[in-house]
C-alpha distance (Angstrom), angle and dihedral (degrees) to the residues before:
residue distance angle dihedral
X1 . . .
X2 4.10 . .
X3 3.87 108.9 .
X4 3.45 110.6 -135.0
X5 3.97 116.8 -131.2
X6 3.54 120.4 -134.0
X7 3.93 121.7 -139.1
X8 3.96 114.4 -112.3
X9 4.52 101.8 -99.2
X10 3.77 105.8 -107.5
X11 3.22 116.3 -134.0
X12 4.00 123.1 -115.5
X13 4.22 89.0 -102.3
X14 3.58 87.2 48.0
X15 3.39 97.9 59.3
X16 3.87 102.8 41.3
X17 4.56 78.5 51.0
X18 3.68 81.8 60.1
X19 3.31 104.7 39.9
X20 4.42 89.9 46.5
X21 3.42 77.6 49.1
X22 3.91 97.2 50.9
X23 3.73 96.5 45.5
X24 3.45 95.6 52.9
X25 3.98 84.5 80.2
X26 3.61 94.5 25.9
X27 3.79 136.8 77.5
X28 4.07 93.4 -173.4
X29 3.87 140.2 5.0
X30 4.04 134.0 -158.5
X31 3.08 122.9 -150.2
X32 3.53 96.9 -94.6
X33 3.85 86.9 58.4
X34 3.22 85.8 61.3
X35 3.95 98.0 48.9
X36 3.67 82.8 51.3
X37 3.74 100.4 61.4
X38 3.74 97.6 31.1
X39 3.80 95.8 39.0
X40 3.61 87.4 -149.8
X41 4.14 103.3 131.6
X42 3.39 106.5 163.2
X43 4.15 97.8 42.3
X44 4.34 95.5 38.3
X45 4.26 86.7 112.4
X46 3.51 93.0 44.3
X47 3.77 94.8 55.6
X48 3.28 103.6 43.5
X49 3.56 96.7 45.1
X50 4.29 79.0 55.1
X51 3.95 86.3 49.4
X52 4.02 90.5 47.2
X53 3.87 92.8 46.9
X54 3.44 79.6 48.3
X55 3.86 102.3 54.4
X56 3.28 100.9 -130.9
X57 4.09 104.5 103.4
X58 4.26 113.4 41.3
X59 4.12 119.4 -159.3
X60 3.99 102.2 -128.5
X61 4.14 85.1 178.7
X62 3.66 135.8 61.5
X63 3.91 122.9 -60.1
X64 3.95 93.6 -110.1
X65 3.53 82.1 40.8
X66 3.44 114.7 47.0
X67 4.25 121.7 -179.9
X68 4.01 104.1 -172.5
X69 4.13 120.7 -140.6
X70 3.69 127.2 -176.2
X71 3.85 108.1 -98.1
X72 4.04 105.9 -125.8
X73 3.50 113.2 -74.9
X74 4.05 97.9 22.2
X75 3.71 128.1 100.8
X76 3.54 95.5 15.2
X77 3.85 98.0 -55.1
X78 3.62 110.8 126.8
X79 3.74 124.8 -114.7
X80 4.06 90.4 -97.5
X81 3.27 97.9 51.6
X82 3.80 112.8 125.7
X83 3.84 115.3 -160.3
X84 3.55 111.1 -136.2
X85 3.79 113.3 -117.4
């Protein structure tokens, strides 16, 4: 049997330096974008329901499908920046 390797947990700064770091080439992200550049499959809902209880990603789609933007003044968007919906 293969044993499958878990990634190392990021911690909560960690993430929000990748994400700053991911939406300064990206308008949105899915939640698979974010799987992608956290690598963290199995938790993904969990922390970005944290971020959204948080403020700092908004949902500019539907609720079963959800497009993330920075909230103003996260991830390098300024504090009047206005996502477009």
């Amino acid at each position: 049997m293969k044993r499958v390797k878990h990634s190392a947990k990021l911690s909560e700064i960690e993430i929000d330096m990748r994400l700053k770091e991911y939406f300064s080439d990206h308008q949105i992200m899915q939640r698979s974008d974010f799987q992608g550049i956290t690598m963290v499959r199995s938790t993904a809902m969990i922390h970005i329901r944290r971020l959204r209880q948080e403020g700092k990603p908004q949902n500019i789609g539907i609720p079963s499908q959800p497009i993330y933007v920075p909230a103003p003044g996260f991830y390098g968007k300024s504090r009047d920046y206005q996502p477009v919906k």
